[in-house]
C-alpha positions in Angstrom: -16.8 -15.4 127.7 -18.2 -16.7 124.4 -17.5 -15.0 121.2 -20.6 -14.8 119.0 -20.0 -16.2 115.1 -20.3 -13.0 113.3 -17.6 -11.6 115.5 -15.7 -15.0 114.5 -16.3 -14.6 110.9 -14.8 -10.9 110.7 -12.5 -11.1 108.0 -8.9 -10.2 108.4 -9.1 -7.8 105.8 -11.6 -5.1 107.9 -8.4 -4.1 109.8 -7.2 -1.3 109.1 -4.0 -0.8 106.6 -0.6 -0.1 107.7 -0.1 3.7 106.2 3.0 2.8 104.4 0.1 -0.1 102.3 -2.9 2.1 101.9 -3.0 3.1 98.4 -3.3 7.5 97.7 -6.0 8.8 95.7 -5.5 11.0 93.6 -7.4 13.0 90.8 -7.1 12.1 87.2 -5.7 15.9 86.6 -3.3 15.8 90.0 -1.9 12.8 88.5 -0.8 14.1 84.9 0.4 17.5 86.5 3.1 15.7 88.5 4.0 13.4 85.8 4.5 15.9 83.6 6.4 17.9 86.0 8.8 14.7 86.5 9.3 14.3 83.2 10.1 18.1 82.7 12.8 18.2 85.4 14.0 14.5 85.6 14.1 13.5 81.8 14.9 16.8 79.5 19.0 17.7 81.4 19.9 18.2 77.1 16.8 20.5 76.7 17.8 22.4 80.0 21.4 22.5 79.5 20.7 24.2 75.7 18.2 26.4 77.0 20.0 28.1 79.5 23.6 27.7 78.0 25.6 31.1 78.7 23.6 32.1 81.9 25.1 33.0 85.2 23.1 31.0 87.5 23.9 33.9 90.2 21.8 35.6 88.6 18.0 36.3 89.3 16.7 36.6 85.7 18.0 33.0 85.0 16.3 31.2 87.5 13.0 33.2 86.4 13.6 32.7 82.9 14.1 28.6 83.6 10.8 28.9 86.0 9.1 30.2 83.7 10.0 27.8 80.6 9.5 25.2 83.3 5.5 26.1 84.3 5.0 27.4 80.5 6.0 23.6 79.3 4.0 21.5 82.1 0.9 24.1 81.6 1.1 23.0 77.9 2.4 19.3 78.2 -0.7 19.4 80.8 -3.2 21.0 78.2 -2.1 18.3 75.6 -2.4 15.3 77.8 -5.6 16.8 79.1 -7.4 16.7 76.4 -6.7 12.4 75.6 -7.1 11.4 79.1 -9.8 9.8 81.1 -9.7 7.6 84.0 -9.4 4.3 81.8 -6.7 5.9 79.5 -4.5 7.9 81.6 -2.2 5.8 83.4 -1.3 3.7 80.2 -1.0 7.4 78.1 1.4 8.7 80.7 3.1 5.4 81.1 3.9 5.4 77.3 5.4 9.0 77.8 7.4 7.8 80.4 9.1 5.5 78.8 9.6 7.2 75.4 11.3 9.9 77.5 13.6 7.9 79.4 14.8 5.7 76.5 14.8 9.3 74.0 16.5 11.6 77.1 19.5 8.5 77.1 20.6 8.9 73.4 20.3 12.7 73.1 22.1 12.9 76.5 24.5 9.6 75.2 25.2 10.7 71.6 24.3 14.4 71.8 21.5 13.9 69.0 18.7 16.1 68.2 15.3 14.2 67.7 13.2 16.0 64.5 11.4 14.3 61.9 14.5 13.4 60.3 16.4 11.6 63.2 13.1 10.0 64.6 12.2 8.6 60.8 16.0 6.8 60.9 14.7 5.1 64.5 11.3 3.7 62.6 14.1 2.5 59.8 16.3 0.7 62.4 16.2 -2.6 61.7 16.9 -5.3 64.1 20.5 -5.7 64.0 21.2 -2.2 64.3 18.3 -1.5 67.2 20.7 -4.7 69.0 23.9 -2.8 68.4 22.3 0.4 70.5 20.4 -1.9 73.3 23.2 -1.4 75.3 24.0 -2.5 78.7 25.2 1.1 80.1 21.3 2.4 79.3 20.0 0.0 82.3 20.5 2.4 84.8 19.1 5.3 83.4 16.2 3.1 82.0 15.2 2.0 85.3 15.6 5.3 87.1 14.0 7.4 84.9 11.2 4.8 82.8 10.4 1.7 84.7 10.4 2.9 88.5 8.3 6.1 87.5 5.9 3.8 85.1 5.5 1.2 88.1 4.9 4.5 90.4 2.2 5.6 88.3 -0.4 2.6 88.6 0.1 3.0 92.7 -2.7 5.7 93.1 -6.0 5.2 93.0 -8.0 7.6 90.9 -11.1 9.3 92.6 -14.4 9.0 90.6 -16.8 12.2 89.7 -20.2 12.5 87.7 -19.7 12.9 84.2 -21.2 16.3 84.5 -18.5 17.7 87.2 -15.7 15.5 85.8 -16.0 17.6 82.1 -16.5 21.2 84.1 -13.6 20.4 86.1 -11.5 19.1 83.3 -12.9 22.0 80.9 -11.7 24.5 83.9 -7.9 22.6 84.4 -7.4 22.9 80.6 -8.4 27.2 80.7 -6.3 27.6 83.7 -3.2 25.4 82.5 -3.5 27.2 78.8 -3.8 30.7 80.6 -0.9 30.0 82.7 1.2 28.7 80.0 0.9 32.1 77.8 1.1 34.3 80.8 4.7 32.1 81.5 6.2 32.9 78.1 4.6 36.2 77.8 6.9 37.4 81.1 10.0 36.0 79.6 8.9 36.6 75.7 11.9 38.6 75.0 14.3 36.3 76.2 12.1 32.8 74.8 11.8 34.7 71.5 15.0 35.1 71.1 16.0 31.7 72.2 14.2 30.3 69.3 15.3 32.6 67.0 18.8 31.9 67.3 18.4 28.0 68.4 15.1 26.8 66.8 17.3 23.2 67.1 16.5 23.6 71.1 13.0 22.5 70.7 14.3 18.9 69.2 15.6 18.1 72.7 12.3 18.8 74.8 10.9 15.2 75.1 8.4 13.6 75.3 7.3 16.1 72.8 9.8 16.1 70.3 9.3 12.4 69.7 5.0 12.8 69.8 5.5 16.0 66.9 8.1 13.9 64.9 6.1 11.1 64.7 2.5 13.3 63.7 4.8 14.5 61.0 6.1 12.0 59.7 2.5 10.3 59.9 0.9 13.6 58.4 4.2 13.1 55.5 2.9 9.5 54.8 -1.4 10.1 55.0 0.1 13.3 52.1 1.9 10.7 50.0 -0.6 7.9 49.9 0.9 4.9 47.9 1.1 5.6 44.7 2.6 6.2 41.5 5.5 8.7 41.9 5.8 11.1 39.5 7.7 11.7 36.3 11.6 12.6 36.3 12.7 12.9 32.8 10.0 11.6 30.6 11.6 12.6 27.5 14.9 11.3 28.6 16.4 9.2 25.6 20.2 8.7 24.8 22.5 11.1 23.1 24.5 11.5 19.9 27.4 10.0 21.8 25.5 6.2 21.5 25.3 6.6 17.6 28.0 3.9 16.0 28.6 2.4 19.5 29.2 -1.5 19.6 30.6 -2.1 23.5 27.6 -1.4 26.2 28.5 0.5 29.4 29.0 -0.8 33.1 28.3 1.5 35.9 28.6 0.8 39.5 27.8 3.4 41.6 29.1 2.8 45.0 26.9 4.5 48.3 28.9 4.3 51.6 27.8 4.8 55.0 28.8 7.0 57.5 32.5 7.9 55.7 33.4 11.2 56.0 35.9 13.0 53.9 38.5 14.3 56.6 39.8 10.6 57.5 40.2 9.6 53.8 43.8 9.7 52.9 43.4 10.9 49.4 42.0 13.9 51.0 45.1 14.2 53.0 44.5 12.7 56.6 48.3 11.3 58.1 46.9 7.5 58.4 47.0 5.5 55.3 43.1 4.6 55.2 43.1 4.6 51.7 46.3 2.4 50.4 44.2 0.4 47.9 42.5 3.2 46.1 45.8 5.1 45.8 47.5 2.6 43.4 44.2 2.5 41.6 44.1 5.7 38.9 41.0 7.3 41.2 40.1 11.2 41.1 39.5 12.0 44.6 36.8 15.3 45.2 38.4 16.2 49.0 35.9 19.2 49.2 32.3 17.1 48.7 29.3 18.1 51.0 25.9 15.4 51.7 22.9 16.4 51.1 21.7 15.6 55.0 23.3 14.0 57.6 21.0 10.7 57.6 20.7 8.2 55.7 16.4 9.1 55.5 17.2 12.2 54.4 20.7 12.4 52.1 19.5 9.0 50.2 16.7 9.8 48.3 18.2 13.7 48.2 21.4 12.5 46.4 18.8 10.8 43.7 16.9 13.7 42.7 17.0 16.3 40.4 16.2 18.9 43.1 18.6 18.5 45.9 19.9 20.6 49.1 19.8 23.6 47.1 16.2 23.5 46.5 15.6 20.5 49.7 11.5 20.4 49.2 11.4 16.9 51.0 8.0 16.3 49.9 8.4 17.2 46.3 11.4 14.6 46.9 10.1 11.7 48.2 6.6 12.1 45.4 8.8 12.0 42.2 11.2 9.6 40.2 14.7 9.2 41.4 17.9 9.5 38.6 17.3 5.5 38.5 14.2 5.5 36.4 15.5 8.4 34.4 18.2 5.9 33.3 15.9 3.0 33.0 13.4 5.5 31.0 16.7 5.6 28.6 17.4 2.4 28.1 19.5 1.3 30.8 19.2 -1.6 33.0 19.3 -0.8 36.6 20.4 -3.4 39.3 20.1 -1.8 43.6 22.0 -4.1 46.0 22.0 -3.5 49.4 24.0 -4.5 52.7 22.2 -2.1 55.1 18.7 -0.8 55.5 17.0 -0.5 51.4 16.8 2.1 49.2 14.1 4.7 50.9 12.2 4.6 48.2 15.1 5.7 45.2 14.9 2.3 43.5 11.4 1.9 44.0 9.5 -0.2 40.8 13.1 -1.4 39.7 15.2 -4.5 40.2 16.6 -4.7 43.5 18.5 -7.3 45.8 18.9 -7.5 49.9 21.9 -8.7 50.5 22.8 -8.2 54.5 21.1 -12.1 55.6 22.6 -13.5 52.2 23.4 -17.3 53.4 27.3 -16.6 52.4 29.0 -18.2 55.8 32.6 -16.4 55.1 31.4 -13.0 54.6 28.1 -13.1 57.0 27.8 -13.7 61.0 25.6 -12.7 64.3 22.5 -11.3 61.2 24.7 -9.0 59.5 27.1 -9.7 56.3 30.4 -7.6 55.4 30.6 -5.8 52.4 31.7 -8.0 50.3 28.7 -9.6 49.7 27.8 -6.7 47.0 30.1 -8.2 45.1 28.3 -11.6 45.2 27.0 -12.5 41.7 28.4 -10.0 39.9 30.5 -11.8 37.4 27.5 -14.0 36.5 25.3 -10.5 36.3 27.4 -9.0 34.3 28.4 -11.9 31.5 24.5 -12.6 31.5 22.9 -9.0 30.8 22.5 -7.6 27.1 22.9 -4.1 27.3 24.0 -0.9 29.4 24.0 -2.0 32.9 24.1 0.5 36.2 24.6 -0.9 39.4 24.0 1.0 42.7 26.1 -0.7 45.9 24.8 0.8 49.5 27.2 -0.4 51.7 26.8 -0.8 55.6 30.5 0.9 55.3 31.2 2.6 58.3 27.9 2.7 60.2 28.3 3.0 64.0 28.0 2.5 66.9 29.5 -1.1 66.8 32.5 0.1 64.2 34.6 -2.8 65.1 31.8 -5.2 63.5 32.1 -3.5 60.0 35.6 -5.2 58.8 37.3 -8.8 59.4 39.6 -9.6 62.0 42.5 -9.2 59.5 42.0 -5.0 58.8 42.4 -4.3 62.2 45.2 -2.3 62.2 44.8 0.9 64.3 44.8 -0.7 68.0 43.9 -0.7 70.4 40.0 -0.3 68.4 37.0 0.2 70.5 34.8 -3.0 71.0 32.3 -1.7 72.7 28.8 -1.0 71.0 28.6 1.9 73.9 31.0 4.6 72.4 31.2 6.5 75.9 33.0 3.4 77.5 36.0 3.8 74.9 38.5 6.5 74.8 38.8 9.1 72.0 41.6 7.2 70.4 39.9 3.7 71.2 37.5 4.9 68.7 38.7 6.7 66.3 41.0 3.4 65.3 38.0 1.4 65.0 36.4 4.1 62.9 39.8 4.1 60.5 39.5 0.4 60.4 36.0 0.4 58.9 37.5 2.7 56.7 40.3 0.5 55.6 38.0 -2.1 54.6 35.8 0.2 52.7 38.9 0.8 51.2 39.8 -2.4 50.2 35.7 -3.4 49.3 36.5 -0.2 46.6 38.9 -1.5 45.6 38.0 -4.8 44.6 35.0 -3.2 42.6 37.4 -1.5 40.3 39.1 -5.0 40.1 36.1 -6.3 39.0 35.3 -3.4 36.7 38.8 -3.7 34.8 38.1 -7.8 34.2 34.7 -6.2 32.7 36.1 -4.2 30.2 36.2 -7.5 27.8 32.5 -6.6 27.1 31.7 -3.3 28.5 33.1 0.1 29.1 33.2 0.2 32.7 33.6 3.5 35.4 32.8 3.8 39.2 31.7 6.3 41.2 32.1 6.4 44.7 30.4 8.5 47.7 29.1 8.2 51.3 25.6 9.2 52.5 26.6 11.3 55.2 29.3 11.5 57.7 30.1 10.8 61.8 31.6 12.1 64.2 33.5 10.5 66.8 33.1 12.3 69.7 33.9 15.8 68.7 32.6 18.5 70.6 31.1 15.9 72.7 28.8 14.8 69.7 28.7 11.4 68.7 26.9 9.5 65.5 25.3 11.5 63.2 21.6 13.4 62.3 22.2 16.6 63.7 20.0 19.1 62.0 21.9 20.3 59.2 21.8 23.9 59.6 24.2 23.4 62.8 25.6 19.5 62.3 29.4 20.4 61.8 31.3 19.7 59.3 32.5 16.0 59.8 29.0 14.7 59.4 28.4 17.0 56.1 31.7 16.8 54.7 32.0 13.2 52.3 34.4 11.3 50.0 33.3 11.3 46.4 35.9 9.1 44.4 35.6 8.3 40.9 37.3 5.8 38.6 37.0 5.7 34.4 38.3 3.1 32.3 40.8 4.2 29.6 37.7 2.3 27.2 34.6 4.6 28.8 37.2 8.1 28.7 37.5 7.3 25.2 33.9 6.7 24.3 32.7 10.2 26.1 35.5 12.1 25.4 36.5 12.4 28.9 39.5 14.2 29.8 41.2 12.8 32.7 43.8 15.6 33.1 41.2 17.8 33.2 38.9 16.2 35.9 41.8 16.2 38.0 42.6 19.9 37.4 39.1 20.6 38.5 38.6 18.2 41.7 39.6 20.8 44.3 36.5 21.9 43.7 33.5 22.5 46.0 31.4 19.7 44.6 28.0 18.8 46.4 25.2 15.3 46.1 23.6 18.5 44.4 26.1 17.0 41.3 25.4 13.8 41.0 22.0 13.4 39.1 23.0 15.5 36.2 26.5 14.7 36.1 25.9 10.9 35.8 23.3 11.8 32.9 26.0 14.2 31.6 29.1 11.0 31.5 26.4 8.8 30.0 25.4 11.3 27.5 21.5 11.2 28.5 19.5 13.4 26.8 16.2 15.2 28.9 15.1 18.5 30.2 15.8 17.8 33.7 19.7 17.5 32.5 21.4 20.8 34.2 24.9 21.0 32.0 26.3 23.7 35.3 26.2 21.2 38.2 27.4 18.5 35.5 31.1 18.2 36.7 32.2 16.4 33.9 30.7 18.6 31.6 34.0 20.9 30.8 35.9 18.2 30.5 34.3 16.7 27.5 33.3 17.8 24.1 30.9 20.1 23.9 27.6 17.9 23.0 26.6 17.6 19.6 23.1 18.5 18.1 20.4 17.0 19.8 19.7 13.7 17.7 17.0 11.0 18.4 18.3 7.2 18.0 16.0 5.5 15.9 14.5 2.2 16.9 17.0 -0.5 15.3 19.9 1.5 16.7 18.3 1.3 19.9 18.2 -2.0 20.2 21.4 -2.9 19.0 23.1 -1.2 22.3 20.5 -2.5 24.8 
């Protein structure tokens, strides 16, 4: 029997597909309602866990309570991606959720974090050597699980095609129905949700994908309201004080930020290891009861800086207006910002500053990152070479985590064994807890050798030091790891901070300082709230943004003298 040639030419591809092959079609709408139902259940266990903390799952009013939350969330989550999505934009848009879930749901479940505006502006800050230090390898499971596998699932389906006309009725009615169903959910449980939120606003950090999509509109929304531009005036009238008249030595002051430090593990505060053996055989005032102003870097950095401070936090009113630097410069003072981590945020904007943490300095940098030291790089020459009152501000990469074991040479490795993993949950408790001491060793030590170089200073300057971290850590406490928490219910050991200060017998002199007296008073509760106005008080700075009650050298000095205007040649001959 002869086959005809059409019948020959029948391609192989007319047969019909094995059903495990054949691709589903789905509806633009049925897609995003299961992706946003997977990423409710599969990528939000922190969020859940919070939620429904101290609820007997034998009872019925908890399951309806988390069935509710669950189909109020996906109706809204639905509503939200509803609105962006077409055919051409949806599987990308979804597939971008995906993944900012999966990578965000590992580090809150990890680390225990909360992502707000404050936490997700430290991930935009990240630079590349600390984004390497928390690529770990330990995330690869989830990652794929929970980010890639999903992603790759969503570009299966095929999406069926309407008219334009049916396709915006339909989409018009999915968006009415998912918003009514939404309200109706939390209306049922109101009570309850209201209360929830009440009590634990900080729950709604760990709902992802859309904490990370409301941090990042406002933090954009913070930035389109603080267009680049001039900030504004701090201390416009600010001028030097009766204290300068007569004077012929200038004044060197280092002010020394650390990172990630926190007060309970200094031992001038007290803790049993010897973390501190350096700075206790220099004549340091320890504060043991200081408190940051955040518990991130973004947030306590340029907070410590201003004249306005956790008391009044207005982060806005903050970030638009000078920092205590210019309010020194404004006086007469030259002001020098060296870094070893990730820049000022803003505080030294418009002044003289110098990146230090890819200096070319072979002993003291490796693998993109540079020890501490290298602050003190230059300093002699900088010092011998400026005319005039100099103010130096250190920010150390001190005792930033996770990879604590990279913060301090081989040789001040002394609590062992020290966790060398950059993946905390892969040490022990005590594994990391000696790394942590040992980066505290070294900032130790670091301190140390800036007072070293301050007394060899005093041949031309009267010299003092002030030392305090941004922020502080914890190790694992409580399950919580790093630091960022929200402050209202971050604990202690990432509020709590050492603030250290140092005065050479020359500068107690020349300000009338009373040393006895500090020391008398450093039991205090002391705050980053001090700092602006009590390094303007110590340096006799004259303005109206000078407030003499959170000046904490203030009773231990003369009482200031009439208010007196230096006049132009006397001026100049201390600049």
């Amino acid at each position: 029997m002869m086959t005809s040639p059409a019948a020959a030419l029948t391609p192989a591809a007319a047969k019909p597909l094995k059903p495990w092959r054949q691709r589903p079609a789905l509806h633009t709408e049925t897609l995003v309602l299961l992706c946003v139902s997977f990423l409710l259940l599969a990528g939000n266990g922190p969020f859940w866990r919070a939620a429904l903390a101290g609820r007997g799952w034998e009872l019925a009013a908890t399951w309806g309570f988390a069935a509710a939350l669950f189909f109020a969330f996906a109706a809204f989550y639905f509503t939200f991606v509803g609105l962006l999505a077409t055919r051409l934009t949806v599987k990308p848009l979804l597939s971008l959720l995906v993944l900012c879930t999966a990578f965000a749901s590992w580090y809150m479940d990890h680390y225990a974090i909360y992502l707000d505006r404050a936490m997700l502006r430290n991930v935009l800050a990240t630079n590349v050597q600390e984004a390497r230090e928390l690529l770990v390898w330990g995330m690869a499971p989830h990652l794929l699980l929970l980010g890639v596998l999903p992603t790759a699932l969503l570009w299966w389906p095929r999406l069926k095609q309407r008219s334009l006309p049916r396709a915006l009725a339909l989409r018009l009615a999915w968006l009415a129905a998912a918003l009514g169903v939404g309200v109706a959910c939390l209306l049922l449980v109101f009570a309850d949700f209201a209360s929830l939120m009440r009590n634990h606003r900080e729950v709604r950090h760990l709902l992802t994908p859309g904490n990370v999509v409301v941090s990042l509109a406002g933090n954009a929304w913070g930035s389109v309201k603080r267009p680049s531009q001039a900030r504004l005036p701090v201390g416009a009238d600010a001028r030097l004080g009766a204290a300068w008249r007569g004077r012929s030595r200038p004044v060197l002051f280092v002010l020394v930020v650390g990172e990630t430090a926190r007060a309970q593990n200094f031992s001038l505060n007290g803790y049993v290891r010897r973390t501190n053996p350096q700075l206790a055989q220099r004549d340091v005032i320890s504060f043991p009861h200081a408190s940051a102003c955040g518990t991130s870097t973004e947030v306590s950095l340029p907070c410590m800086f201003s004249p306005f401070g956790r008391a009044q936090y207005d982060e806005e009113k903050i970030r638009s207006h000078e920092s205590l630097l210019h309010v020194l410069a404004r006086a007469g003072f030259k002001v020098l910002w060296r870094d070893n981590q990730s820049g000022c945020k803003g505080v030294c904007d418009g002044l003289p500053a110098e990146q230090l943490d890819h200096a070319d300095i072979e002993a003291l940098c490796a693998e993109g990152q540079c020890l501490d030291e290298v602050l003190l790089q230059g300093m002699e020459g900088i010092a011998r070479d400026t005319a005039g009152n100099l103010f130096v501000v250190m920010h150390q990469l001190g005792s930033h985590g996770p990879a604590y074991f990279k913060r301090y040479p081989a040789v001040f490795k002394q609590f062992t064994p020290a966790c060398e993993n950059e993946d905390l949950r892969g040490c022990s408790a005590a594994e990391i807890l000696n790394a942590y001491d040992n980066s505290l060793l070294y900032t130790d030590f670091f301190v140390a050798r800036v007072i070293d170089f301050l007394n060899r200073s005093q041949k031309q300057y009267d010299t003092a030091m002030l030392y305090v971290s941004d922020h502080g850590e914890s190790l694992g406490d409580n399950g919580l790891y790093l630091h960022g928490m929200p402050y209202l219910i971050a604990p202690d050991v990432q509020k709590r901070v050492p603030f250290v200060m140092w005065l050479s017998p020359g500068f107690r002199r020349s300000f009338g300082i009373d040393q006895n007296c500090l020391r008398s008073r450093a039991g205090a509760e002391v705050s980053h709230d001090n700092l602006f106005h009590s390094l303007l008080g110590v340096l006799d700075v004259q303005t109206q943004a000078y407030n003499a009650a959170l000046d904490l050298f203030a009773p231990c000095r003369p009482a200031p003298a009439p208010s007196l205007t230096l006049n132009v040649m006397e001026k100049e001959s201390l600049l």
